[in-house]
DOFILUM-668285 format. One line per 10 residues: number of its first residue (from 1); for each residue x, y, z of C-alpha. Coordinates in nm, 4 decimals. Layout:
# residues N
NUM) X/Y/Z; ...
# end
This chain:
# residues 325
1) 0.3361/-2.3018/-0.1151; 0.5981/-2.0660/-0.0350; 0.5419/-1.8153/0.2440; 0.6457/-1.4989/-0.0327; 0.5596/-1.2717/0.2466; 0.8898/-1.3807/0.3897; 1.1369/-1.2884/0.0807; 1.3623/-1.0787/0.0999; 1.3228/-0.6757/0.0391; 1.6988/-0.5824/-0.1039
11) 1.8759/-0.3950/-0.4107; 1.9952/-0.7388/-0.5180; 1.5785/-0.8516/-0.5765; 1.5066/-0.5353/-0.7123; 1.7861/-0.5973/-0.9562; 1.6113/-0.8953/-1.0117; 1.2686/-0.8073/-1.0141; 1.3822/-0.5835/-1.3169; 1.3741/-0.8201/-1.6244; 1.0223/-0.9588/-1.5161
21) 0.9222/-0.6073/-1.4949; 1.0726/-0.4129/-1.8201; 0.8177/-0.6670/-2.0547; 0.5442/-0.5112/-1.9667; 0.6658/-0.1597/-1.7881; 0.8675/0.0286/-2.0364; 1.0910/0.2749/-1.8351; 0.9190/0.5838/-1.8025; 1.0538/0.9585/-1.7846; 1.2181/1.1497/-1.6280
31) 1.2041/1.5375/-1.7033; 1.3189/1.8648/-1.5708; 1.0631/2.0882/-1.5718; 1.2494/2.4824/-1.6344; 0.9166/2.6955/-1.4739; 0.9648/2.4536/-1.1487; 1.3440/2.4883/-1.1523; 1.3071/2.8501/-1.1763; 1.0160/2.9036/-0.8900; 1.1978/2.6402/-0.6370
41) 1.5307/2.7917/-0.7546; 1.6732/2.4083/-0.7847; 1.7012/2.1510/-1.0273; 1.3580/2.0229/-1.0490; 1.2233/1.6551/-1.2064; 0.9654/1.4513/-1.2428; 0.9321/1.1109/-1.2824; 0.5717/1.0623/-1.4741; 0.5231/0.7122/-1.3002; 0.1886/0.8005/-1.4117
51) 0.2679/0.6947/-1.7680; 0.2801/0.3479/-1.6658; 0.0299/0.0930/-1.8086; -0.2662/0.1732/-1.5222; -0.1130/0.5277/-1.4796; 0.0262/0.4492/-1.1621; 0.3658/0.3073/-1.0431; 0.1748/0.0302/-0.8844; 0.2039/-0.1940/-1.1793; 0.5734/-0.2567/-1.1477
61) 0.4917/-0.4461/-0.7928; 0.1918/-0.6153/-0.9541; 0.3473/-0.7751/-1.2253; 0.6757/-0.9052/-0.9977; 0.4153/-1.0521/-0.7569; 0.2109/-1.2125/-0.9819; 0.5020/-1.2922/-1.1547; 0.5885/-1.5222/-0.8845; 0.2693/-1.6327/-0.7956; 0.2261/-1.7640/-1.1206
71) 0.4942/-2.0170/-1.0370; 0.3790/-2.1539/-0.7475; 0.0185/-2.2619/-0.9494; -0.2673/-2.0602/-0.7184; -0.6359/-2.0679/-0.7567; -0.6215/-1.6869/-0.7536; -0.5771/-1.3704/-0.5937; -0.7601/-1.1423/-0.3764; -0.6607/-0.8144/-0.2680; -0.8058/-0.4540/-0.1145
81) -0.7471/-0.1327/-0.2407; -0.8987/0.1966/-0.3283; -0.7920/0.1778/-0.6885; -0.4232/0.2081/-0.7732; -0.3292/-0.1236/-0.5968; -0.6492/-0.2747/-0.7136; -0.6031/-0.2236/-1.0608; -0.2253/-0.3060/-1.0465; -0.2922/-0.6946/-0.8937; -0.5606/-0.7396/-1.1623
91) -0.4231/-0.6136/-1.4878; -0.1430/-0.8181/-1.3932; -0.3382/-1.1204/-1.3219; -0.4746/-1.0989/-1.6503; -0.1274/-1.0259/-1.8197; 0.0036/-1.4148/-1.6681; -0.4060/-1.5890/-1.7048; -0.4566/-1.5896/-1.3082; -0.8409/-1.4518/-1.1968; -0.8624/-1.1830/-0.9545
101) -1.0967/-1.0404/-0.6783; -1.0286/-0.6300/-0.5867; -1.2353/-0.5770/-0.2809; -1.3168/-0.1780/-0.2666; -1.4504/0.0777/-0.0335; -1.8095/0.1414/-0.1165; -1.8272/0.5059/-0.3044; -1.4896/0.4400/-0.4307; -1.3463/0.6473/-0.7316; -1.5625/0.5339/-1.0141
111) -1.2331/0.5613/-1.2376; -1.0451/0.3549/-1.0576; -1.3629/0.1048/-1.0086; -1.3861/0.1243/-1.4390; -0.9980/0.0422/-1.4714; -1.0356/-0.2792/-1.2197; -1.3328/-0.4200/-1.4428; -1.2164/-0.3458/-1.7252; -0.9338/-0.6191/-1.6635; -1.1971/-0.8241/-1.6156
121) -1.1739/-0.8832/-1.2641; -1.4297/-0.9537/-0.9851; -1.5140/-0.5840/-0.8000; -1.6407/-0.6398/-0.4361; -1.7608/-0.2962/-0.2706; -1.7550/-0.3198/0.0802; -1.7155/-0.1014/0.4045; -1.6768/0.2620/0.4007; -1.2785/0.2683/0.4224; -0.9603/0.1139/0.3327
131) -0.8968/-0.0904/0.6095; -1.2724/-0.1923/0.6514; -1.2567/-0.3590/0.2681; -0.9573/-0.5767/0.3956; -1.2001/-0.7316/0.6296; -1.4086/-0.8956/0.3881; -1.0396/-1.0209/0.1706; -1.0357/-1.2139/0.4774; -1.3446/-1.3744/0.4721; -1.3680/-1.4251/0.0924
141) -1.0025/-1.5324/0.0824; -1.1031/-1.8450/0.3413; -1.3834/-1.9146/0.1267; -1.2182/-1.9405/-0.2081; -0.8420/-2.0438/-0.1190; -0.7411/-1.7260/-0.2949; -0.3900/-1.5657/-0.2472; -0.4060/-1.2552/-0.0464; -0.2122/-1.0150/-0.2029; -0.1866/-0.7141/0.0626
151) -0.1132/-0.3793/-0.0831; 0.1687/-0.3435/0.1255; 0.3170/-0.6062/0.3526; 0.4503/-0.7899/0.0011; 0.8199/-0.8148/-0.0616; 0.7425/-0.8577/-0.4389; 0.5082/-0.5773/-0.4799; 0.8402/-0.3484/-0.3204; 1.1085/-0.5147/-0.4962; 0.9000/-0.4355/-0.8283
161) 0.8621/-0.0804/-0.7538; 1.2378/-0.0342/-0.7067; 1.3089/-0.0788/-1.0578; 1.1271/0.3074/-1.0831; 1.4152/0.4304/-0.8527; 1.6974/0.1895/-1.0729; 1.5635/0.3913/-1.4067; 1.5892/0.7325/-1.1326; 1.9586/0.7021/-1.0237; 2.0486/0.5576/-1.3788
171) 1.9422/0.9109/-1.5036; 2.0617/1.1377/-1.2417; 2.3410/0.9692/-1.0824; 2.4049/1.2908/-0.8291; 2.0282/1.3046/-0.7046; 2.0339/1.4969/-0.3691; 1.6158/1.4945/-0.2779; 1.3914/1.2520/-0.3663; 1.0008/1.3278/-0.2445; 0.7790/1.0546/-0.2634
181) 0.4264/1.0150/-0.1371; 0.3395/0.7763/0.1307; 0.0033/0.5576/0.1282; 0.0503/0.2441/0.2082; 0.4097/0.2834/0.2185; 0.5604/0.0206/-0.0312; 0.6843/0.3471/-0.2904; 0.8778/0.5105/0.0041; 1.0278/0.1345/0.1269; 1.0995/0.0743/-0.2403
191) 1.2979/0.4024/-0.2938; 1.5043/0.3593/0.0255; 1.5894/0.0255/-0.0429; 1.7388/0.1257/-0.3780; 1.8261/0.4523/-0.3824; 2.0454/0.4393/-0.0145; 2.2155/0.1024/-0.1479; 2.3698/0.3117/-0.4732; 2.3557/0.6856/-0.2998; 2.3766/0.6728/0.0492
201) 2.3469/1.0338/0.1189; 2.0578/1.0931/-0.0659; 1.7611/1.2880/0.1075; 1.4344/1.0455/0.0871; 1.1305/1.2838/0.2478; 0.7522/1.1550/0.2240; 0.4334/1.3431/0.1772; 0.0709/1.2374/0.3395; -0.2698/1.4175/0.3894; -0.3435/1.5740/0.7144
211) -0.6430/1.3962/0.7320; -0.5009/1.0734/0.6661; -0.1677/1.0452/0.9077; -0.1134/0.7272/1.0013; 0.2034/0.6684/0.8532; 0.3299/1.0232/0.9547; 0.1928/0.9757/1.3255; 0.3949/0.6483/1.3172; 0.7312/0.7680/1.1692; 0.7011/1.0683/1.4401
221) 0.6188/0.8366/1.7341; 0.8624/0.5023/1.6146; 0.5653/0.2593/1.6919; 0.2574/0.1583/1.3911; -0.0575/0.3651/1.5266; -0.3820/0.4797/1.3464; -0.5115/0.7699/1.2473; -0.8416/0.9963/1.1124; -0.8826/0.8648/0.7607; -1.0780/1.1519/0.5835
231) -0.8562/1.2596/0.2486; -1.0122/1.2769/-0.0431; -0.6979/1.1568/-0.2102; -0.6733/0.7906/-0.2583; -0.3784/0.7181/-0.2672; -0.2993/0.8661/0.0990; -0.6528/0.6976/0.2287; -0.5141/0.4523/0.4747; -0.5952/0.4750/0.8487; -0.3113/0.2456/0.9317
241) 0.0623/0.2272/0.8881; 0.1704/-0.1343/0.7488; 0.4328/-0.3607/0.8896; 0.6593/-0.4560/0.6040; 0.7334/-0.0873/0.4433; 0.7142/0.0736/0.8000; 1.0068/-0.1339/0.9249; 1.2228/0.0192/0.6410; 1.0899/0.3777/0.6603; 1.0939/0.4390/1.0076
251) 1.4594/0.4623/1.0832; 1.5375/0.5773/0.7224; 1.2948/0.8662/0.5975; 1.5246/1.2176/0.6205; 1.1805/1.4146/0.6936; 0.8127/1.4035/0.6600; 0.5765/1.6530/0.4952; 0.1781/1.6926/0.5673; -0.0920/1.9045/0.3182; -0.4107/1.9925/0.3962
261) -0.6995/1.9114/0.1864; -0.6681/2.2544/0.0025; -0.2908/2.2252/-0.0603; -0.3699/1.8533/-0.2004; -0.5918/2.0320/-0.4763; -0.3349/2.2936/-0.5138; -0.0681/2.0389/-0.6108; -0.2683/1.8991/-0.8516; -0.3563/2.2515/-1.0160; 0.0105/2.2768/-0.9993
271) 0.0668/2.0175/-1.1763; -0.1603/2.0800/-1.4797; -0.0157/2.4512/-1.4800; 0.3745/2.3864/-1.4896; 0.3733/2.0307/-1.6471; -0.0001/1.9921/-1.8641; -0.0120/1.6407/-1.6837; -0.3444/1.5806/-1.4731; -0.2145/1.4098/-1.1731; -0.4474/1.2467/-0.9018
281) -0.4022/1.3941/-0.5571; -0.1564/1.1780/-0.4109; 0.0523/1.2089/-0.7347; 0.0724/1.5674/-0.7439; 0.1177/1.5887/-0.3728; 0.5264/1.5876/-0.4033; 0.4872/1.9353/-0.6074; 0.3550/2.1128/-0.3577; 0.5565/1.9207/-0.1093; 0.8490/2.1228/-0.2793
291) 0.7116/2.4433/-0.2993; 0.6392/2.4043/0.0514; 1.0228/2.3072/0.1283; 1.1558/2.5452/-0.1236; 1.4231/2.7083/0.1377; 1.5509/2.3729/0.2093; 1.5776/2.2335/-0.1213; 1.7704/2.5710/-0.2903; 2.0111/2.4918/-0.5009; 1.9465/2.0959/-0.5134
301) 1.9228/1.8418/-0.8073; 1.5811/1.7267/-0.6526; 1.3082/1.4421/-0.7847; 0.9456/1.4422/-0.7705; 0.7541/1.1062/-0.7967; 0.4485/1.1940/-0.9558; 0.2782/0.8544/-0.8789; -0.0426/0.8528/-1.0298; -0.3216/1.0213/-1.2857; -0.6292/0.7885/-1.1646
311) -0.8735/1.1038/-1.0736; -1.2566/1.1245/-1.0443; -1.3295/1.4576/-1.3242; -1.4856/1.6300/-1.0123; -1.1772/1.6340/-0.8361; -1.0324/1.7486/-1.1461; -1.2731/2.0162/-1.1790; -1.1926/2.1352/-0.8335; -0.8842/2.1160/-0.8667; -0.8185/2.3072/-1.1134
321) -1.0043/2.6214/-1.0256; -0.7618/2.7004/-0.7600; -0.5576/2.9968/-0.7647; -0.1973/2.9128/-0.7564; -0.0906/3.0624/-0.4384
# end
């Protein structure tokens, strides 16, 4: 079989990627939100990535992987994830007829958990983190001859996503910010790889928990290091940075931005108050990410990826008490 790990990551595939996408990922929108514009005193849109078929921009990466898997006749595939990434790799399995295995933390979001059956996949729980699901993919991936799909170091899976940013820059061709958040990193690889290839001078800045760092710590330092893994959100719940999307972020990010657990909730109570859209932590996170750079953004045609809506309701229900500060 083809080592797809080693494909290319490039505008050209992501131009490619696109009309094995758009079948089953309809472009989604791209808004400008007046009460944002007006607080941030810039041009302010969103891109509702959470509209997507698993309400998450994940999908677009699933279905070009499995896409191409598909050709080259496997078994199956086998992948970790707390959710997003999960549910991406299996709805897409179903979508071509290929059976899938989402290994999960234990205690994982029971949304997310319903979405990945629901496909009718096979749901593994197992460790109490991220990274500690990924090691049984390794032992279940010997014993099956599965293909490991990793939710990040996959050229196909960042090549999908970059048809998001394709639909972005087709909209706003004068973009000057785009704020993404940063898990496991293939969104932020994904929107340098297209967006500096059409816009050079375009401002790509990522947002991550405190208490979740990893990719931050390893941006700031230039080397992959670990870090506390203790965010409720998700989507930013990875101890680790990856090899494939740091490679591309590392030199290439214009700046980073951290929130604390409460400012995580805040952005999503933000969320529901200026756009009536429930984001999931990690998909609100860019909102707040703004408010938080409003000085620096002033006067700016800016984009905010809101990523996601997968939330447990008792996030939700948190969330949404908060006083907007």
């Amino acid at each position: 079989m083809k080592n797809l790990k080693n494909y290319p990551i490039s505008i050209a595939e992501v131009i490619r990627a696109r009309p094995i996408v758009q079948p089953f990922v309809k472009p989604t929108a791209l808004i400008k939100y007046q009460g944002l514009s007006d607080l941030l005193d810039a041009d302010i849109f969103i891109k509702h990535e959470n509209h997507n078929p698993t309400g998450t921009f994940k999908i677009r990466g699933g279905v070009n992987l499995i896409h191409h898997l598909k050709q080259q006749r496997i078994k199956g595939v086998i992948t970790f994830s707390t959710g997003n990434h999960g549910t991406s790799i299996a709805t897409a399995a179903s979508w071509f007829g290929l059976n899938a295995t989402i290994v999960v933390p234990e205690n994982n979001n029971p949304v997310k958990n319903r979405a990945i059956l629901e496909t009718g996949a096979e749901l593994v729980e197992y460790g109490k983190t991220f990274e500690e699901s990924s090691k049984k993919v390794e032992e279940l991936c010997e014993e099956r001859g599965l293909y490991y799909a990793h939710p990040a170091n996959e050229p196909h899976l960042i090549n999908g996503v970059g048809t998001e940013f394709l639909e972005i820059i087709e909209d706003l061709p004068d973009i000057d910010v785009m704020i993404v958040p940063l898990g496991a990193g293939s969104e932020t690889a994904a929107a340098i790889t297209t967006l500096r290839a059409i816009r050079p001078n375009v401002e790509i800045i990522a947002v991550q928990a405190c208490d979740s760092s990893a990719a931050y710590q390893s941006w700031k330092t230039g080397e992959i290091t670990s870090a506390n893994n203790k965010t409720f959100a998700g989507g930013f719940a990875t101890g680790i940075a990856y090899e494939t999307p740091f490679q591309i972020y590392r030199d290439q990010l214009t700046d980073f931005v951290l929130l604390t657990e409460d400012e995580i909730y805040e952005s999503i109570a933000i969320s529901f108050y200026y756009t009536h859209h429930l984001a999931e932590g990690a998909g609100a996170s860019t909102l707040m990410a703004a408010v938080k750079m409003k000085d620096r953004i002033k006067g700016k045609k800016v984009v905010l990826q809101m990523s996601g809506c997968n939330e447990s309701a008792d996030v939700i229900k948190k969330a949404i008490s908060y006083k907007l500060s």
